[in-house]
C-alpha positions as CSV (number, residue, x, y, z in Angstrom):
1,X,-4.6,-23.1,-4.1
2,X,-1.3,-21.8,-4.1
3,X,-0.2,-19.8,-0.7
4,X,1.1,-16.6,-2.5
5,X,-1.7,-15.6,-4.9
6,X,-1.9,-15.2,-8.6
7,X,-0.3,-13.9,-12.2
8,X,-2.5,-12.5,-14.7
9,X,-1.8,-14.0,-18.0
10,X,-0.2,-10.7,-19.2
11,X,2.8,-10.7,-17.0
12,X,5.0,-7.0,-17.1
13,X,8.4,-7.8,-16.1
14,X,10.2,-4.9,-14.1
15,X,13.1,-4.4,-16.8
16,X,10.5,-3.4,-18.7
17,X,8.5,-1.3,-16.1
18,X,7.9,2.1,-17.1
19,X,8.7,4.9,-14.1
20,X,8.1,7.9,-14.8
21,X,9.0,11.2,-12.6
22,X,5.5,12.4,-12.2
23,X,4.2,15.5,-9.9
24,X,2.6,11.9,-7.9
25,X,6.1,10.1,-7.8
26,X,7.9,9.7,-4.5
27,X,10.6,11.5,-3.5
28,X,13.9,11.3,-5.9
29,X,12.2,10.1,-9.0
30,X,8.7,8.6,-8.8
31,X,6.9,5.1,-8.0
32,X,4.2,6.0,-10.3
33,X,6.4,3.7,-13.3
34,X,4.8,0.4,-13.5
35,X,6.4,-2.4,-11.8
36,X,6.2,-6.0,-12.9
37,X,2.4,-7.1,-12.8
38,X,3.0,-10.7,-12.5
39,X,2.8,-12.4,-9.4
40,X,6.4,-13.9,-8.9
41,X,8.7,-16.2,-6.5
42,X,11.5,-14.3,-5.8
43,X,14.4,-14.9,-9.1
44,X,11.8,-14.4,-11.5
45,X,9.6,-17.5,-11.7
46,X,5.6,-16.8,-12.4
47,X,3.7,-18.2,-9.6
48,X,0.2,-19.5,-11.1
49,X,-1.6,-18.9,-8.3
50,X,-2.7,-15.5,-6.6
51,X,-14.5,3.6,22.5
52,X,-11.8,5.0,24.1
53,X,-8.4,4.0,24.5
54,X,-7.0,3.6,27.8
55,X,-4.0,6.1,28.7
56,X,-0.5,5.7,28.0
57,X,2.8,7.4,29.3
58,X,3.5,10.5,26.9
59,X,5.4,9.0,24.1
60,X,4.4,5.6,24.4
61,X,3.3,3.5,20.6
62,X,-0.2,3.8,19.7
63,X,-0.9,-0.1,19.4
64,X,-2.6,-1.2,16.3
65,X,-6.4,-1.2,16.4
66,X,-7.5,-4.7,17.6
67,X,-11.1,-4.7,15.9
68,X,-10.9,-2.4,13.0
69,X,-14.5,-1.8,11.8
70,X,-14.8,-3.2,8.0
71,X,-14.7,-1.6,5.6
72,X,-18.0,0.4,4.7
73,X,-19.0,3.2,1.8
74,X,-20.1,5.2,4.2
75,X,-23.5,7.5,4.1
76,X,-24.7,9.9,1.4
77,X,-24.3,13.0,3.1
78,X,-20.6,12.3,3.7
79,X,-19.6,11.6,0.2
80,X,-21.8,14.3,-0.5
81,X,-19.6,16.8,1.2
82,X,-16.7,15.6,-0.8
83,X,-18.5,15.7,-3.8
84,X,-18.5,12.2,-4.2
85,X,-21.1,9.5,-5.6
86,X,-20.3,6.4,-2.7
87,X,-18.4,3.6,-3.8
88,X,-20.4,0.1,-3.6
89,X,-19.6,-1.6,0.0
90,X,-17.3,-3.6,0.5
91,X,-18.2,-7.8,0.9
92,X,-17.4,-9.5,4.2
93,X,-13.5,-10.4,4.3
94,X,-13.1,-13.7,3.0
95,X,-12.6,-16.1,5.6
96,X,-9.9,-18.2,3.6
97,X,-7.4,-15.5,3.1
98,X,-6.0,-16.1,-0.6
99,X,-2.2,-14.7,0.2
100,X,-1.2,-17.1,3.2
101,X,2.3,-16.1,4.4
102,X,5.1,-18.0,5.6
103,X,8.4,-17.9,8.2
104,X,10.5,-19.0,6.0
105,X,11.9,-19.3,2.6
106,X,11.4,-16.8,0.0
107,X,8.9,-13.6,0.5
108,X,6.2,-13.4,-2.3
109,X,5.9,-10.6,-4.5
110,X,2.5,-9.9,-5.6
111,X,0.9,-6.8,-7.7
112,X,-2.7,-8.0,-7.1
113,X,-4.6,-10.6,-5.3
114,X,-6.6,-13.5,-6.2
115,X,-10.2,-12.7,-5.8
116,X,-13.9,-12.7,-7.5
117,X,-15.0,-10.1,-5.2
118,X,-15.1,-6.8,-7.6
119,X,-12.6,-4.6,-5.4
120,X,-9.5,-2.9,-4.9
121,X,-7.3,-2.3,-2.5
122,X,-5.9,1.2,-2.5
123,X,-2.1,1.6,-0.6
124,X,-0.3,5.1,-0.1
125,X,3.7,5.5,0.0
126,X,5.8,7.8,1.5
127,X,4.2,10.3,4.0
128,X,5.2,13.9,2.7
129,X,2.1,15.8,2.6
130,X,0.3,15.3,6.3
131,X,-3.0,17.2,5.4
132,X,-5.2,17.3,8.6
133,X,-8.4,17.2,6.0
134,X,-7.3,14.1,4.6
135,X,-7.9,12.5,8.0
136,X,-11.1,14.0,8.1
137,X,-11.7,12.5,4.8
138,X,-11.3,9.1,5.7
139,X,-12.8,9.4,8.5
140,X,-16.3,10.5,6.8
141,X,-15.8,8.0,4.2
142,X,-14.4,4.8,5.8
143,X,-12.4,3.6,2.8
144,X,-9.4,1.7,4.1
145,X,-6.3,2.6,2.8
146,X,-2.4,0.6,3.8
147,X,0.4,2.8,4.5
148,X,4.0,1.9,3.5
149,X,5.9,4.9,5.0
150,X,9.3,5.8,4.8
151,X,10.7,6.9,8.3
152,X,13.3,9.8,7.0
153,X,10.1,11.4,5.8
154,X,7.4,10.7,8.5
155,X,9.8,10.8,11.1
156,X,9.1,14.6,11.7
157,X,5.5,13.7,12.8
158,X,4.7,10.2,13.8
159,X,1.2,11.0,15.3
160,X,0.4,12.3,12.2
161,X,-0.2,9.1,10.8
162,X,-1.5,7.2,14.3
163,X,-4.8,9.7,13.7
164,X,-5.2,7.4,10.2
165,X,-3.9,3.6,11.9
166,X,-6.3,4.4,14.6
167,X,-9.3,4.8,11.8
168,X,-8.0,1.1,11.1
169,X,-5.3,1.5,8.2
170,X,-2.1,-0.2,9.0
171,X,1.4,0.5,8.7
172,X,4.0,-1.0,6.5
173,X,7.6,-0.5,5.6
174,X,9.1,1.7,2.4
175,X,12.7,1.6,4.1
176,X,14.6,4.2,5.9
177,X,15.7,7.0,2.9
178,X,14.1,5.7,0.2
179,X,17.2,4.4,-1.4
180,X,16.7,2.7,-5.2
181,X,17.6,-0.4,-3.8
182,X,19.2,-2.2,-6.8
183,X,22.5,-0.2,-6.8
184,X,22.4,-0.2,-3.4
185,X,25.2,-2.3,-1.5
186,X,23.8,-5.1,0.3
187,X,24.6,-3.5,4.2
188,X,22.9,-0.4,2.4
189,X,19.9,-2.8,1.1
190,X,19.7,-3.9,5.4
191,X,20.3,-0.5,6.8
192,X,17.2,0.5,4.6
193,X,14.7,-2.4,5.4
194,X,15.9,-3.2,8.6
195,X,16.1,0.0,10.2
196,X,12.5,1.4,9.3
197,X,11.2,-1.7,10.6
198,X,12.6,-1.1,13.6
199,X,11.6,2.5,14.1
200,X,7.8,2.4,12.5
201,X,7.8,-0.8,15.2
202,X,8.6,1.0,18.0
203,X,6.2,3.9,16.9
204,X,3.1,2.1,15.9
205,X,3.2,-0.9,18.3
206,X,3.3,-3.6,15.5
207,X,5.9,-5.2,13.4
208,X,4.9,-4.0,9.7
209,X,3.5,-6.8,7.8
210,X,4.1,-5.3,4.2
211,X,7.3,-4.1,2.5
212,X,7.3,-2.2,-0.5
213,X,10.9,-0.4,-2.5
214,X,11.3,2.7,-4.0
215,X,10.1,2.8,-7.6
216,X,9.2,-1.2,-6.8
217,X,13.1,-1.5,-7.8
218,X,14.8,-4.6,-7.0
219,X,11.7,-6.3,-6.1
220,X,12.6,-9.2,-7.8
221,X,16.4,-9.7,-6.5
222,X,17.3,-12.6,-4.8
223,X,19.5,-10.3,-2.5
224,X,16.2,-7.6,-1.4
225,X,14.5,-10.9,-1.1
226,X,16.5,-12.3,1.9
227,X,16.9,-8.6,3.1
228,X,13.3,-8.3,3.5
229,X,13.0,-11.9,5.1
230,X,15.4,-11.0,7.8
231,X,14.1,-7.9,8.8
232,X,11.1,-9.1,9.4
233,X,8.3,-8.1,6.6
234,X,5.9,-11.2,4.9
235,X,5.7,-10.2,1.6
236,X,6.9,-7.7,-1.2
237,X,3.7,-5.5,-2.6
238,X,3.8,-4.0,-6.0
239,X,1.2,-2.3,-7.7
240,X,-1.2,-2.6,-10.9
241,X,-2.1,0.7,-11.6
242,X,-0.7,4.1,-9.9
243,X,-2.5,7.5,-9.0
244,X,-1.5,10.5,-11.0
245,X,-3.5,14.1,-10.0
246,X,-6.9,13.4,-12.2
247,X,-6.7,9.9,-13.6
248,X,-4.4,6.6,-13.3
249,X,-1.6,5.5,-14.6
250,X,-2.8,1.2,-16.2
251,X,-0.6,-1.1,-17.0
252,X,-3.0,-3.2,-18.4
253,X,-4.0,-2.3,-22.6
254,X,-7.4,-1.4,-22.0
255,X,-7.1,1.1,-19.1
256,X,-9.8,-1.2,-16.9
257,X,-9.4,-2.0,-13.2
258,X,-9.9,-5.6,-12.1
259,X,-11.2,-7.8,-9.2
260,X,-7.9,-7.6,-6.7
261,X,-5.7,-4.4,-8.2
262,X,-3.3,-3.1,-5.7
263,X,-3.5,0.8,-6.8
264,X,-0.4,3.1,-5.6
265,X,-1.1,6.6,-4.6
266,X,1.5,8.8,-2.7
267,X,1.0,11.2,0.3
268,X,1.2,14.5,-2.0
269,X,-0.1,18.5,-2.1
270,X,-0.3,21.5,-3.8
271,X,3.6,21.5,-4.3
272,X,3.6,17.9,-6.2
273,X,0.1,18.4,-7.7
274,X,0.0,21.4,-9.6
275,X,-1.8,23.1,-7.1
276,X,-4.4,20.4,-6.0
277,X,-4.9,19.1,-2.4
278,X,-4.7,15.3,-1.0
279,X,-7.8,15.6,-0.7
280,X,-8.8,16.3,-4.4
281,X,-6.5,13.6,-5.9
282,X,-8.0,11.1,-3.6
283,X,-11.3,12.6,-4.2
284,X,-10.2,12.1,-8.0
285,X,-9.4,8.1,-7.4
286,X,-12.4,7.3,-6.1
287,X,-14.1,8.8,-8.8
288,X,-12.2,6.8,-11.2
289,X,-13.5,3.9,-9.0
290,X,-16.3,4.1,-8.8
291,X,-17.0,5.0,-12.8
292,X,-16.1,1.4,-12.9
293,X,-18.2,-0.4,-10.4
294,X,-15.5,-1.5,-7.9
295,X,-15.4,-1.2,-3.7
296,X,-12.5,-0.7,-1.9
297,X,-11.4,-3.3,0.5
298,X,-8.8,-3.9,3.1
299,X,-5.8,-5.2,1.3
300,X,-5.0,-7.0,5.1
301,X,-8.0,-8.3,5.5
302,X,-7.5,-10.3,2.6
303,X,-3.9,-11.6,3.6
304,X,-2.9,-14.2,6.0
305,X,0.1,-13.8,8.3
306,X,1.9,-16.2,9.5
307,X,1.2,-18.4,12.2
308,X,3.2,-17.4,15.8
């Protein structure tokens, strides 16, 4: 099995990706477009395979959670409440993880992971809307989601998003300023990477794992490669389908989710979605999901990191 996952036979290749400024698209022009769907080594090449905490000084990081429960759909009464039908559970993580990471050479870049267990993994950018009920959502409904936040946007409230890490979500890196990394001059490409790693480090308690760029630009240059190598992330995470306010965006023909999607949604509200909340445009995605039969899983919990 090959460490860095798998390509599905349609591969999308990002000069071709479609991104569109949506009302869901992050700040400056949208990642809703659709980034390259195959599984790929960096330059291009398909890959064929795919109870209470104790106290801390004011200010210090909240540490990661060390046993996050797994992932569950939760009762009937709480979907209920958000007028929700609960997703199927979710199956025991698989104990041979099938992206393994490495120390060196290239980072992967993967859209979706190689799996037969029917779920997906759902993964939020940005951090501009910090709706209070959205926690409370979660938290009744125990769907894991990842983070990839970008510190110029979160910065203004950190503990906003410790509430979510500490319901077991983790934290990962979508730079500094959310720069469209291509034209950006490699110092800028460093400065972007380098320094959000740093910061969401030093406020979360844990070196993010995950790295994803603006719009999924660049994510196939040799040059954000070997930027996101030496600041520290494992891997480059794209996305197969993307969030809009009622449905998704697919970038597969027949509009159908698959065993191991990566979905992109963005931390949005009434400003960016016509009115609607967070909470209703999650509510919406995991009605889409479950209209099709799938769980959501923990995207980590199906990833190896590196050995120390």
């Amino acid at each position: 099995m090959n460490s860095y996952g798998w390509s599905r036979t349609t591969a999308y290749a990002v000069g071709a990706a479609v991104l569109l400024a949506t009302a869901t698209g992050c700040a400056g022009g949208g990642d809703s477009g659709a980034a390259s769907a195959a599984l790929t080594a960096p330059g291009g090449t398909a890959d064929p395979a795919r109870s209470a905490a104790p106290s801390r000084p004011q200010g210090a990081p909240t540490p990661p959670p060390s046993a996050p429960p797994a992932p569950a759909a939760g009762d009937a009464a709480a979907w209920a409440k958000w007028n929700l039908t609960p997703l199927p559970p979710a199956p025991p993580a698989p104990a041979d993880k099938p992206v393994k990471l490495r120390r060196t050479g290239p980072v992967p870049v993967f859209s979706e992971v190689r799996t037969d267990d029917k779920v997906v993994f759902l993964t939020i950018d940005d951090g501009a809307e910090k709706d209070p009920a959205f926690v409370e959502m979660l938290t009744d409904l125990k769907v894991p989601v990842s983070m990839f936040l970008t510190r110029d946007i979160v910065k203004d409230d950190y503990g906003y998003f410790k509430r979510l890490q500490a319901l077991g979500n983790h934290v990962h890196n979508h730079t500094s300023g959310h720069a469209q990394l291509s034209r950006a001059a490699p110092e800028k490409q460093k400065a972007e990477v380098c320094d959000a790693q740093d910061a969401l480090t030093r406020q979360y308690g844990t070196p993010p794992l995950l790295f994803r760029p603006p719009y999924g630009d660049g994510a196939h240059t040799p040059a954000l490669n070997a930027v996101v190598r030496q600041c520290g992330p494992g891997a480059i995470v794209l996305w197969r389908e993307s969030m809009q306010i009622h449905d998704m965006q697919y970038q597969a023909a027949d509009r159908k989710l698959r065993p191991g999607d990566i979905v992109l949604a963005h931390f949005r509200g009434p400003k960016d979605l016509k009115g609607e909340t967070m909470t209703q445009m999650f509510g919406e995605l995991l009605a889409r999901i479950q209209e099709q039969g799938f769980a959501v899983a923990r995207l980590e919990d199906y990833i190896e990191a590196p050995a120390a």
